[in-house]
C-alpha positions in Angstrom: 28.7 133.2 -47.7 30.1 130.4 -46.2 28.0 128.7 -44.1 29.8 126.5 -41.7 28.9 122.9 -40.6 27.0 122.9 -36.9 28.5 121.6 -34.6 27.4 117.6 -33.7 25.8 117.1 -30.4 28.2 115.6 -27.7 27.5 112.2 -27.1 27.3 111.1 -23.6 29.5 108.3 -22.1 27.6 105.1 -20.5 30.6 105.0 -18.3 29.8 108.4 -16.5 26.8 106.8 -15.3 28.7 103.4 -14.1 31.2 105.6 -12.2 28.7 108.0 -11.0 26.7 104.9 -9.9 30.1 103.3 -8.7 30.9 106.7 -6.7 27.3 106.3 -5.0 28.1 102.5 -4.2 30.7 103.7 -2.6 29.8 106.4 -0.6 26.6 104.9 0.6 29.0 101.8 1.5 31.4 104.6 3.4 28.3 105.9 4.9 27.0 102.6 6.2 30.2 101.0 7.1 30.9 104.5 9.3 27.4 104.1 10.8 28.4 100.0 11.4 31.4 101.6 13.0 30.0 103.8 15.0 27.3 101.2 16.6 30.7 98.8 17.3 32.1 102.3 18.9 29.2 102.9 21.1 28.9 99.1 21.5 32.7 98.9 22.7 32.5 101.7 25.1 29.1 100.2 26.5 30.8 97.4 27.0 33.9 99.1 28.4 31.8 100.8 30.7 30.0 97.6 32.1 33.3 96.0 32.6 34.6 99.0 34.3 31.5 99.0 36.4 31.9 95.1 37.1 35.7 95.9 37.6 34.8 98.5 40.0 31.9 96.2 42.0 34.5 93.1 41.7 37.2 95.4 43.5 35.1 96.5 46.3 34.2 92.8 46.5 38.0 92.3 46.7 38.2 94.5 49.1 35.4 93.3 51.4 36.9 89.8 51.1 40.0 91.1 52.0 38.7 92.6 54.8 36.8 89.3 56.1 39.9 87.5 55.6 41.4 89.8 57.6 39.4 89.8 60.1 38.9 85.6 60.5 42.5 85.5 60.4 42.7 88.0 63.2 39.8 85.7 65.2 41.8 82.7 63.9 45.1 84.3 65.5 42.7 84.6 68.8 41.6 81.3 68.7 44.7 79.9 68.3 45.9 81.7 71.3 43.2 80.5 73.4 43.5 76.5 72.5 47.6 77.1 72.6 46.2 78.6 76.4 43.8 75.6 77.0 46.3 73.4 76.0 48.6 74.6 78.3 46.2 74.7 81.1 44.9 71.3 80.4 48.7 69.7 80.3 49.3 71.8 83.9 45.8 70.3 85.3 46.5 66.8 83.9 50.0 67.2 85.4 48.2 68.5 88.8 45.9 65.4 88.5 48.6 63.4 89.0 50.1 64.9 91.6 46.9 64.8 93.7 46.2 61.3 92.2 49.6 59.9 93.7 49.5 61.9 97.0 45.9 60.2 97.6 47.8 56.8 97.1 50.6 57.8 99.1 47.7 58.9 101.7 46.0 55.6 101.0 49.8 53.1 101.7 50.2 55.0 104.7 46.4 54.2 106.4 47.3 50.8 105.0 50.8 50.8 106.6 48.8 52.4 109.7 46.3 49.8 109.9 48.6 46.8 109.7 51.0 48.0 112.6 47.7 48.6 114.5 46.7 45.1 113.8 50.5 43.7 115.2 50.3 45.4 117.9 46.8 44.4 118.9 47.9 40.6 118.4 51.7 41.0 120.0 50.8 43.3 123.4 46.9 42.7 123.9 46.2 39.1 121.9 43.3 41.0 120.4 42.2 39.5 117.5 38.7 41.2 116.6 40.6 44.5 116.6 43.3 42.8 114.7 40.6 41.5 112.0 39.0 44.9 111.8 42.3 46.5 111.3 43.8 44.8 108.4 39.7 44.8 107.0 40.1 48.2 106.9 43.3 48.4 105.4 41.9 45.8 102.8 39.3 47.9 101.9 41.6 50.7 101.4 43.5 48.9 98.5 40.0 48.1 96.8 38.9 51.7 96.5 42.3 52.1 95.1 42.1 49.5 92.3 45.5 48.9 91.1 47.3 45.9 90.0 50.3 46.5 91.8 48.6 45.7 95.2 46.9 42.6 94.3 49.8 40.9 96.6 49.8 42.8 99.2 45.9 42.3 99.7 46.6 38.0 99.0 48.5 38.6 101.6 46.2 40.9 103.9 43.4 37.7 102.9 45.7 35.2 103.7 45.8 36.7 107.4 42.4 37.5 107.5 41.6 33.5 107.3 44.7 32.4 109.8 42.8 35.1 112.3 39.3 34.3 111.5 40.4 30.7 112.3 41.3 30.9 115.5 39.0 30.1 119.1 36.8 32.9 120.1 37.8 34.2 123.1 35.5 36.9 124.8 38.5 38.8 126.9 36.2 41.5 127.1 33.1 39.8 128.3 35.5 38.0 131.0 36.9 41.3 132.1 33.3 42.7 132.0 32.2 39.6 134.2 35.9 40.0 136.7 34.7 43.7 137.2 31.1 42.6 137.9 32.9 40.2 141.0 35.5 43.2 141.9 32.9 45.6 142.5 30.7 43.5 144.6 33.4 42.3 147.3 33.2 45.3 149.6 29.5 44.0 149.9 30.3 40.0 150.3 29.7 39.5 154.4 32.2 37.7 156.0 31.6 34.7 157.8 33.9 35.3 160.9 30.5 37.5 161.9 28.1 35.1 161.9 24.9 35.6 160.4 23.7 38.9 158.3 21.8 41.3 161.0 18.4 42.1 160.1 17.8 45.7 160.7 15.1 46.0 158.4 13.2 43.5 159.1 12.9 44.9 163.1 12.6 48.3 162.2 9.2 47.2 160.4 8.4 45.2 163.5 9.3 47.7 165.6 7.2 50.2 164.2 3.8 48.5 164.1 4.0 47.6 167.4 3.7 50.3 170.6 6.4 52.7 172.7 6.3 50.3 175.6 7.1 47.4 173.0 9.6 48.7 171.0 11.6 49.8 174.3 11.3 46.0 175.2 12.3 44.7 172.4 15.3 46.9 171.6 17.0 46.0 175.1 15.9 42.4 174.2 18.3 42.7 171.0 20.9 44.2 172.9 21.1 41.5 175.2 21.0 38.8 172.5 23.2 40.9 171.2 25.5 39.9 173.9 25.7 35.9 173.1 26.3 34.6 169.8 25.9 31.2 168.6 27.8 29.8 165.9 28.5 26.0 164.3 31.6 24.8 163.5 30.6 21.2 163.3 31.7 21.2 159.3 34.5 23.5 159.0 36.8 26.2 160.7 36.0 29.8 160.1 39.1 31.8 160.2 38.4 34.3 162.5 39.3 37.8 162.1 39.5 40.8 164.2 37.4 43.7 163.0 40.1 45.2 161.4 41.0 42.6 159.2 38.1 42.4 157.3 39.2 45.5 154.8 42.2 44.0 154.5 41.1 40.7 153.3 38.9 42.2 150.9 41.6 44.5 149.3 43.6 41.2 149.1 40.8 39.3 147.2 40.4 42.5 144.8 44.2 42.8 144.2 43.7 38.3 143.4 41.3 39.5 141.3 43.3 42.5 139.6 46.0 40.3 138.7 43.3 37.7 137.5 42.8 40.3 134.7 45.8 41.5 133.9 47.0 37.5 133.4 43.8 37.7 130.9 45.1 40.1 129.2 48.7 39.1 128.8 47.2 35.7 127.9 48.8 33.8 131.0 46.7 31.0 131.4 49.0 29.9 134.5 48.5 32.8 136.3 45.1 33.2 135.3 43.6 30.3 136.6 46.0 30.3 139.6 44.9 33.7 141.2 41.3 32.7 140.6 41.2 29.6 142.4 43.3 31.6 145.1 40.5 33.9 144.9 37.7 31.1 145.3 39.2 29.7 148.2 39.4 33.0 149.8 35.5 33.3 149.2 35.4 29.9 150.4 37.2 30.0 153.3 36.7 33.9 154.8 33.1 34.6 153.4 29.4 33.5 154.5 28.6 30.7 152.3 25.3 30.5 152.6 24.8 34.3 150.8 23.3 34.5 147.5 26.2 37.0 146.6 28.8 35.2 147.9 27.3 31.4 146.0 27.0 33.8 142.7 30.5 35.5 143.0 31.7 31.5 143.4 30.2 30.4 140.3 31.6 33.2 138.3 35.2 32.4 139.3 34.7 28.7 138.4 33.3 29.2 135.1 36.0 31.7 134.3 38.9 29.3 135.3 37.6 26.4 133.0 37.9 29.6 130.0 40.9 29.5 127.8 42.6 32.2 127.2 46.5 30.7 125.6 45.5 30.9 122.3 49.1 30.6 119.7 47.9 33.4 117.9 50.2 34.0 114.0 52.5 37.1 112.9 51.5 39.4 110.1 54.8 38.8 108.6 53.5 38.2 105.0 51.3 41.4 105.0 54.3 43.0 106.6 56.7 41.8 103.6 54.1 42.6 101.3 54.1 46.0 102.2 57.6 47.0 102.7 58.0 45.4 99.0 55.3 47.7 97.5 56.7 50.9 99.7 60.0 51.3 97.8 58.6 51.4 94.5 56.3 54.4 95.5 59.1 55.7 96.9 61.3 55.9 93.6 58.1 56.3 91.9 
């Protein structure tokens, strides 16, 4: 019998082993590069989701922004409006301000204009210069409260006038006239001297009444008789003598002297003036008990009054005048 040769044990291969550990390498590499990937994964979409979410919350921020911006631009719009208004408002008030503003100074010229015809016609038809003065001080004080430089020559002018008026003599025509009123008044009380000396009625009604019945009868018919003589000098002058009648008359003639007295004073006639006042003395003089208190006091009025003068050259306003009608036409085209 044939035996046969066993059969030799197989050998194993170191290289199984270095591609069995190779294979293990490389599937526990697979395994933890897929776990790596799957973190990155998970990280990714975290951070997808996180940016989403900020996306989202940055959005709505948008959105509310836009919304703000909306709105301020809608109060902006508003506000515009208004100051577009105001400004329209304020150009129509400044352009009212300056309508009233001129009008006042139009106002203003014409009390000025007023003033200074006032004050010519005080100094042309009455010769009254204090009115005159207080005129064109008024008028003066007109252009200060104005201010502007384009009157400074009317009111040289207007000072200029002011000093020619304030210049002049003072003449009291109304204290005169006061003082020819004072003598007017009192004539129909003047006794005449045609009738002899001023009865005294009062002094024998006292008398009369202290004393009794039986004396007061006496003396009554003893005043009517005396009543029935009268005794009068002449040794120093003539008394015109003068029916009853003609006393009223001679009084209204002294008051018409005395009238015309005081319109002279206020035409500023001296002539005339001191002509129907010495007329008017020698009436008093002449017609009127000299002796009266009245009568002396009426005398001495008159005679101081005629030694008054009244013809004072008094000056035109013709620079104020020319001042003014130069400062009128450029308001006017103004």
């Amino acid at each position: 019998m044939t035996y046969l040769p066993a059969p030799r044990a197989k050998r194993t291969s170191p290289w199984l082993f270095v591609a069995i550990a190779a294979l293990a390498l490389a599937g526990w590499q697979w395994f933890e590069t897929r776990q790596r990937l799957v973190d990155v994964q998970q990280q990714v979409s975290q951070k997808l989701a996180e940016f989403d979410t900020g996306n989202k919350e940055d959005r709505g921020a948008q959105k509310l922004s836009r919304e703000q911006i909306d709105a301020l631009q809608a109060r902006l719009g508003a506000v515009d409006g208004k100051i577009a208004e105001f400004q329209a408002q304020s150009t129509t008030l400044q352009a009212l301000y300056q309508d009233i503003a001129r009008s006042r100074e139009e106002l203003a010229l014409i009390e000025v204009e007023q003033a200074i015809v006032l004050a010519g016609q005080q100094l042309q038809l009455a010769g009254n210069v204090p009115v005159a003065v207080l005129a064109l001080q008024t008028a003066d004080a007109q252009l200060a409260r104005l201010d502007r430089p384009a009157h400074l020559p009317l009111r040289k002018a207007l000072a200029k006038d002011l000093a020619r008026l304030n210049a002049l003599p003072f003449v009291d025509m109304p204290g005169i006239s006061l003082r020819l009123e004072q003598v007017l008044v009192g004539v129909d009380k003047l006794p005449l001297g045609s009738y002899g000396r001023p009865e005294k009625k009062a002094e024998n009604e006292m008398a009369a009444e202290s004393k009794n019945w039986w004396q007061r009868t006496g003396g009554a018919v003893w005043q009517e008789m005396k009543g029935l003589v009268r005794i009068q000098r002449f040794d120093r002058e003539d008394v015109a003598l003068l029916a009853p009648g003609q006393g009223y008359l001679l009084r209204e003639n002294l008051k018409l002297r005395l009238l015309n007295a005081r319109l002279a004073l206020f035409s500023r006639d001296q002539s005339t003036y001191r002509n129907e006042l010495k007329v008017a003395q020698d009436m008093l003089t002449r017609h009127f008990e000299a002796n009266d208190k009245a009568v002396q006091t009426a005398q001495t009025t008159l005679r101081q009054m005629t030694t008054s003068e009244i013809n004072v050259e008094l000056p035109t306003l013709n620079d104020s005048q020319a001042a003014l009608r130069s400062l009128r036409p450029g308001k006017e085209k103004r």
